[in-house]
Structures are given as structure tokens and as C-alpha cells.
Residue frames relative to the residue before (quaternion, step in Angstrom):
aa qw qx qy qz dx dy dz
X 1.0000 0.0000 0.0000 0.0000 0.00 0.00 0.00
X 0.7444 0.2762 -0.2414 0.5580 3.80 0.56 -0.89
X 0.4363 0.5173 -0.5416 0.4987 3.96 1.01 0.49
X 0.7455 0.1897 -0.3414 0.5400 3.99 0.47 -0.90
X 0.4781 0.4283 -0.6805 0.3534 4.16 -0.25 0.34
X 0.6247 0.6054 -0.3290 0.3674 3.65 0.63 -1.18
X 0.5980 0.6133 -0.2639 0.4435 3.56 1.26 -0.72
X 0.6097 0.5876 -0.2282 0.4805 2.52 0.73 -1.79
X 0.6588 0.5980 -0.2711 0.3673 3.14 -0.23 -1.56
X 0.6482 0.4772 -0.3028 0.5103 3.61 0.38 -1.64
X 0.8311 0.4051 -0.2212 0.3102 3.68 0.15 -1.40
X 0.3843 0.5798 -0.3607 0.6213 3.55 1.41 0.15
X 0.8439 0.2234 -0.2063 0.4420 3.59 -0.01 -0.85
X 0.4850 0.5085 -0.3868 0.5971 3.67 1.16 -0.26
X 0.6002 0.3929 -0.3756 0.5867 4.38 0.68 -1.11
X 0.6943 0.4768 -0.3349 0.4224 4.04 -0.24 -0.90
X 0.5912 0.5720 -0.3282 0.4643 3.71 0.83 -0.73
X 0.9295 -0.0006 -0.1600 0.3323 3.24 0.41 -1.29
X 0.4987 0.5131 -0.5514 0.4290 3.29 1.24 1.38
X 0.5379 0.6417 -0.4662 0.2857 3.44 0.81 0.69
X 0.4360 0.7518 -0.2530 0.4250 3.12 1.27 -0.08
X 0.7258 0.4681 -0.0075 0.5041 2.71 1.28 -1.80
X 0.6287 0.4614 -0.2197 0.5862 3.53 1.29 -0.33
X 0.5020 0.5990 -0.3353 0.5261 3.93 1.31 0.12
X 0.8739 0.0381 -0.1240 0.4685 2.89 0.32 -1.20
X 0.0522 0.7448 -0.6033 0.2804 3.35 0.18 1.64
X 0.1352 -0.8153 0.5563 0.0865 3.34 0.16 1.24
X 0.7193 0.4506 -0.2747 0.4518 3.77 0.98 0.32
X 0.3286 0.8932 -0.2886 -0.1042 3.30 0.68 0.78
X 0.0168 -0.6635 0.6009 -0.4455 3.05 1.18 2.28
X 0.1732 -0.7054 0.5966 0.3412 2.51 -0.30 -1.73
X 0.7831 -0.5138 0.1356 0.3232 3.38 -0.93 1.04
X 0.7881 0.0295 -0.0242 0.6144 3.80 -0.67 1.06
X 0.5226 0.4956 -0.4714 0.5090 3.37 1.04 1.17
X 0.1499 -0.7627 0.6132 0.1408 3.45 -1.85 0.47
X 0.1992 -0.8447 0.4834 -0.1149 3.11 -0.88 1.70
X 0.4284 -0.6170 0.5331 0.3894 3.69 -1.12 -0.01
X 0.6894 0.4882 -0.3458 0.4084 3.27 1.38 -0.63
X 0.8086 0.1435 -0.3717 0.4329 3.72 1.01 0.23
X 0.4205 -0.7103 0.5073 0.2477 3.63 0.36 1.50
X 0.5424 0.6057 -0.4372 0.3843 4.00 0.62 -0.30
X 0.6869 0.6407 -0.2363 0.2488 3.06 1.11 -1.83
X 0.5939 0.7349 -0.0860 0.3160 2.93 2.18 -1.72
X 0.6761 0.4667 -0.2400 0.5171 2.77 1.32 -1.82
X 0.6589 0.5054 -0.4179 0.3684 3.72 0.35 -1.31
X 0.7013 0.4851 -0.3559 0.3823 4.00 0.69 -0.90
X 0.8917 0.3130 -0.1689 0.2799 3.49 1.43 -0.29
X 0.2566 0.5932 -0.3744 0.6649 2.24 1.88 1.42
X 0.7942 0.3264 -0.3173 0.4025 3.36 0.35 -0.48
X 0.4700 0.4651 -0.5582 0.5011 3.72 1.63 0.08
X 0.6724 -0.3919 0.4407 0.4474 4.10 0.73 -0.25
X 0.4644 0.5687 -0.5836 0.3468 4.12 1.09 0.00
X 0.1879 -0.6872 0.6306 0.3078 2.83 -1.57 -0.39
X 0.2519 -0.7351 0.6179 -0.1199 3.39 -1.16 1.90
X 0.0802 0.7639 -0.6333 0.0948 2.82 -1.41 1.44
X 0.2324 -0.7899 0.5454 0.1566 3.86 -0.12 1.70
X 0.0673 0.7321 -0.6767 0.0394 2.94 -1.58 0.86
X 0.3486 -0.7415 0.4113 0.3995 3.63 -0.12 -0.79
X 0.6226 -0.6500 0.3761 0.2200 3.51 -1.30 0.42
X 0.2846 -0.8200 0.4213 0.2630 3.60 0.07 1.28
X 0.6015 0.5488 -0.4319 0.3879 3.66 1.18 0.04
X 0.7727 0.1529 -0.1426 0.5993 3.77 1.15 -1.15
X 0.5545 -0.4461 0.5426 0.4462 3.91 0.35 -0.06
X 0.6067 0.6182 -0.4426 0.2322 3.57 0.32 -0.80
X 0.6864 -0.3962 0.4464 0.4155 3.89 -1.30 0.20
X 0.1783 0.6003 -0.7643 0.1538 3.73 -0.94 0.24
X 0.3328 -0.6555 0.6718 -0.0907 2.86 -1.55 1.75
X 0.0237 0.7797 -0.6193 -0.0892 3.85 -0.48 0.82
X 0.0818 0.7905 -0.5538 0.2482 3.30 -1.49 1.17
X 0.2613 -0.7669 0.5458 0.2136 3.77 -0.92 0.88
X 0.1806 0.6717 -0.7161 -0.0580 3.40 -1.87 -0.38
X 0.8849 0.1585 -0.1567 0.4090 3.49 -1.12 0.83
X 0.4682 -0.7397 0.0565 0.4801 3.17 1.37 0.68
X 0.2722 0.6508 -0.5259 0.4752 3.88 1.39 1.50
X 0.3832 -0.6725 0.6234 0.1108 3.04 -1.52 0.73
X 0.0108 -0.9028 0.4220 -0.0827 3.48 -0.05 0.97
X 0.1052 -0.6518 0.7415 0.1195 4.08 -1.03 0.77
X 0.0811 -0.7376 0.6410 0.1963 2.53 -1.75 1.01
X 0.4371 -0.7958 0.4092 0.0906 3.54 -0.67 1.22
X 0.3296 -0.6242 0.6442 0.2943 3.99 -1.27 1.22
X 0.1101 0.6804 -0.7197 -0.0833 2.60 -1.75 0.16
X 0.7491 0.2699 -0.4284 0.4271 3.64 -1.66 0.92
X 0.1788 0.7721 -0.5783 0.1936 3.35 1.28 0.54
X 0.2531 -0.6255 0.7110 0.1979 3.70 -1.64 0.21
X 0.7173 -0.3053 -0.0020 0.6264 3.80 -0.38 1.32
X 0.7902 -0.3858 0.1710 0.4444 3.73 -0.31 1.47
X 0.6716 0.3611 -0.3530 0.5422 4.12 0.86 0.37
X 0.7395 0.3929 -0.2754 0.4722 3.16 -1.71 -0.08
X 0.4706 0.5968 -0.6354 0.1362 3.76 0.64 -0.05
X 0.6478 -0.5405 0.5209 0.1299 3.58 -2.09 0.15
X 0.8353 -0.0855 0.0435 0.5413 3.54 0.62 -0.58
X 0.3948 -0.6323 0.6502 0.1468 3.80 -1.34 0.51
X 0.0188 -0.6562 0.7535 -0.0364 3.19 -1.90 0.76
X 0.0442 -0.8340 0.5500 0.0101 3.16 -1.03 1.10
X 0.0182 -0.8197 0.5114 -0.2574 3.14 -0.40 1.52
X 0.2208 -0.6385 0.7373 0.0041 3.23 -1.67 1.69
X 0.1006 -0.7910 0.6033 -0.0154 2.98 -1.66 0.89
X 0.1189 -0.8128 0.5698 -0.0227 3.67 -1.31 0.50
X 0.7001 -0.6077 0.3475 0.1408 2.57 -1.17 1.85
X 0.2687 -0.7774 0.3882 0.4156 3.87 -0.58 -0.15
X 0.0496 -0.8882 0.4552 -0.0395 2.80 -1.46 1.06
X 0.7410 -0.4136 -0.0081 0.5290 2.40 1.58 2.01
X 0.6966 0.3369 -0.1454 0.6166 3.59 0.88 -0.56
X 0.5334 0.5806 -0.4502 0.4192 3.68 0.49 0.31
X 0.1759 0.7545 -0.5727 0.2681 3.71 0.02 1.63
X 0.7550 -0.4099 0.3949 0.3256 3.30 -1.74 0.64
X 0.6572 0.5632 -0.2122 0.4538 3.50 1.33 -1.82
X 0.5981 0.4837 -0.3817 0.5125 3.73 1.10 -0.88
X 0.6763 0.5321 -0.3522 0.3681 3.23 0.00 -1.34
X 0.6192 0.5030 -0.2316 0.5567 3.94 0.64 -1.43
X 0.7798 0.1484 -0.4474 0.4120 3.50 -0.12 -0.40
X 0.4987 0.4635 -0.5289 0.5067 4.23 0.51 0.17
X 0.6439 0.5438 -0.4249 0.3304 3.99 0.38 -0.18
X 0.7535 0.3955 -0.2549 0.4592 2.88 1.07 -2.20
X 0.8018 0.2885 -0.3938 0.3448 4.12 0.41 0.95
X 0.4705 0.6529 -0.3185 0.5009 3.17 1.93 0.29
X 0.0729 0.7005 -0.6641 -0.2509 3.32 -0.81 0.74
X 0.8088 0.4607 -0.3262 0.1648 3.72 -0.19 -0.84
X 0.6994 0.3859 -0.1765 0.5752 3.16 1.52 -0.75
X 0.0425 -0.8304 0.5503 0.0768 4.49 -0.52 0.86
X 0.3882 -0.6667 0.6211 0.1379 3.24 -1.17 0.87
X 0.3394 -0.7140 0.6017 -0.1137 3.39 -1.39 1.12
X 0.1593 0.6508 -0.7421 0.0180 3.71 -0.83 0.06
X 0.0458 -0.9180 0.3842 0.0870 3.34 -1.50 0.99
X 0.6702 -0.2041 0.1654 0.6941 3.64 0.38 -0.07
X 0.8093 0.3208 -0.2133 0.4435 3.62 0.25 -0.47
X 0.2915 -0.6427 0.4929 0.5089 3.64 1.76 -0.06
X 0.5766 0.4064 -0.6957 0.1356 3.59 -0.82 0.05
X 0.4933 -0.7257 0.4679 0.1050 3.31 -1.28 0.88
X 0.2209 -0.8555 0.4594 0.0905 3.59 -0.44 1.34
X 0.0555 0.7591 -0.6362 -0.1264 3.95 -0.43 -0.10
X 0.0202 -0.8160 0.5316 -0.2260 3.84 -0.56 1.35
X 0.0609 -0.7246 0.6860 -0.0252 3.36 -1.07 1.36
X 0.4678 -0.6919 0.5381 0.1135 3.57 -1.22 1.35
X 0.1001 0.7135 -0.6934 -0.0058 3.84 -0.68 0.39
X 0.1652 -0.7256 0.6665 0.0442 3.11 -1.33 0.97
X 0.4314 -0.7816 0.4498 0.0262 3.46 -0.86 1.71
X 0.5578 0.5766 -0.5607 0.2052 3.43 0.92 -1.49
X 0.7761 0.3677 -0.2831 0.4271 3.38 -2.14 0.43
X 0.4197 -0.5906 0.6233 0.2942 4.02 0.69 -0.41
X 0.3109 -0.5860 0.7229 0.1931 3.18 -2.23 1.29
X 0.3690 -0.5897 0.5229 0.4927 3.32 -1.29 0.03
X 0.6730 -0.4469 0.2877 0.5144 3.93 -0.43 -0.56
X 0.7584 0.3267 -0.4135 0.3834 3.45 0.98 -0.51
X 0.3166 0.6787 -0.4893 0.4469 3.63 1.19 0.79
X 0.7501 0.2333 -0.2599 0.5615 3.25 0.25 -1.49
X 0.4217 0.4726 -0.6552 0.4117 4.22 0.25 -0.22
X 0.7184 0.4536 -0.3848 0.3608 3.69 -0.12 -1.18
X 0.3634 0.6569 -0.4355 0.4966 3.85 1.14 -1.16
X 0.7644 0.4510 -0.3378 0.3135 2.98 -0.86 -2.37
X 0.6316 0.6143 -0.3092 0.3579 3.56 0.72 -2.45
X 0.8289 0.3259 -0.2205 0.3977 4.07 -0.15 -1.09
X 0.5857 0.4752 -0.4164 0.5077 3.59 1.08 -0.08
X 0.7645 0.3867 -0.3686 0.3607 3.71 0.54 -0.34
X 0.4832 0.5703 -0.4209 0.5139 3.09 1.74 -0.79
X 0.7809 0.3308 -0.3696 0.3797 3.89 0.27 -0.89
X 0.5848 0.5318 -0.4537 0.4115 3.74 0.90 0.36
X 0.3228 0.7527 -0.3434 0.4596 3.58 1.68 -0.11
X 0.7427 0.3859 -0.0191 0.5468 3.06 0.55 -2.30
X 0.5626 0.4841 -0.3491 0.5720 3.74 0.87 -0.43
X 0.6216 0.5588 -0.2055 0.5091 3.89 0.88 -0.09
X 0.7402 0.3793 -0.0663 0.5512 3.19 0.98 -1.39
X 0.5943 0.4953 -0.3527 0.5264 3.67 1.36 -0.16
X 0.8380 0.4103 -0.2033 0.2967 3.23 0.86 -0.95
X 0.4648 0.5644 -0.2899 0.6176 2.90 1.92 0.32
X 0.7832 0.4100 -0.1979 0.4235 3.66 0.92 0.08
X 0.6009 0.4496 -0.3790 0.5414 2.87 1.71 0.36
């Protein structure tokens, strides 16, 4: 009995040897027909193909990826975050902002929250005014996840349209 654990044992670590290798050099480490924070490619290719246009670059404040891109007539980055030295990062936020222009207030911002869930408004030390929707990536969307993603960020830039025209 303790002659075949010892086997055993041997053939586990002899199997683990050569499939590590193979798990290194995964040059995808989404994984296939997935969309990830961790492969900012995955991002761009998924938002392009809903018809966005996506340009990767990086963020001069964290190093991190940042994806620029419109929809509904807003200019919009969409930002990594939990990255480990600017890669590998965990989740995305996409987020349009505006300069102040006098009307950018805590009181504005609160009433677009107190009926908003997916998309939040911000105002910051400098008044410019943020509106931002979190997506969390770990594991990989498939595409018709992030299609749906894409689907509630433009719909809330609509309503982000339709507020600011009513006030």
C-alpha cells in the first residue's frame, strides 16, 4: 500500500512537471473568445467588433492600460484597474468626464445617483464631473456578456443626455 502512494505521488509530480511549461507560455491569459482586464487586447478587439472605436494606450497617472473610445455622442476611457506593475489587472471602469462649467455640484451629481443604479456620478476637487460604470473581469466575459456590458453603458449615456438636458 505505501509502495503505490509513493508511485502515485512520483506520477503527479512527473504529470505537474510537464504541464507546467505548458501553462507559462499561455500567451492568452483570458482565455480564448474571452474578455478580460487582464488582456486589454481582448477589450479592444470586443469593442470594435460591437462597432466602438478603441484606442490602448496607457495612463500617465498609473501606467495602467486605458482604452479611449466614444458612444452616444461622449467621449469615453475605459480604465484598468488592480493591475500588478500595469498587467494582469482585474477589473475595468468606464468613465466620461466634464470639465467645470459651473454647474458641476455634489447636489447634481446625488440627484443622478439617488435613481441610478449602474452608472455613478462624481464631482472632484477640481469640479470636473465624472459619471462611471465598474465591470469586473476576473475569470473572462464571454462576448455576449460584455455585448450586454457595452448595451447598459450606452443606454446609461442616453439617460446621462436626457438628465443633462433637463436640468
Amino acid at each position: 500500500m505505501v509502495i503505490r502512494q509513493v508511485a502515485l505521488g512520483g506520477l503527479v509530480t512527473v504529470a505537474a512537471f510537464w504541464a507546467t511549461p505548458a501553462l507559462a507560455s499561455d500567451p492568452d491569459p483570458c482565455g480564448v473568445n474571452l474578455v478580460c482586464a487582464s488582456s486589454p487586447p481582448s477589450i479592444v478587439k470586443a469593442l470594435q467588433a460591437a462597432g466602438y472605436q478603441a484606442s490602448l494606450g496607457k495612463s500617465e497617472k498609473t501606467g495602467n492600460p486605458k482604452i479611449d473610445s466614444a458612444a452616444s455622442g461622449y467621449k469615453f476611457t475605459v480604465f484598468f484597474y488592480e493591475c500588478e506593475k500595469a498587467v494582469k489587472c482585474g477589473s475595468i471602469q468606464f468613465q466620461v468626464s466634464f470639465a467645470d462649467d459651473g454647474t458641476n455640484t455634489a447636489v447634481l451629481a446625488n440627484k443622478w445617483n439617488s435613481t441610478k443604479r449602474f452608472l455613478q456620478m462624481s464631482v472632484d476637487d477640481d469640479k470636473a464631473l465624472a459619471a462611471s460604470m465598474d465591470v469586473a473581469t476576473i475569470g473572462g466575459l464571454n462576448q455576449k456578456n460584455f455585448a450586454d456590458v457595452l448595451d447598459w453603458w450606452s443606454t446609461m449615456l442616453g439617460e446621462l443626455n436626457k438628465f443633462f438636458k433637463a436640468q
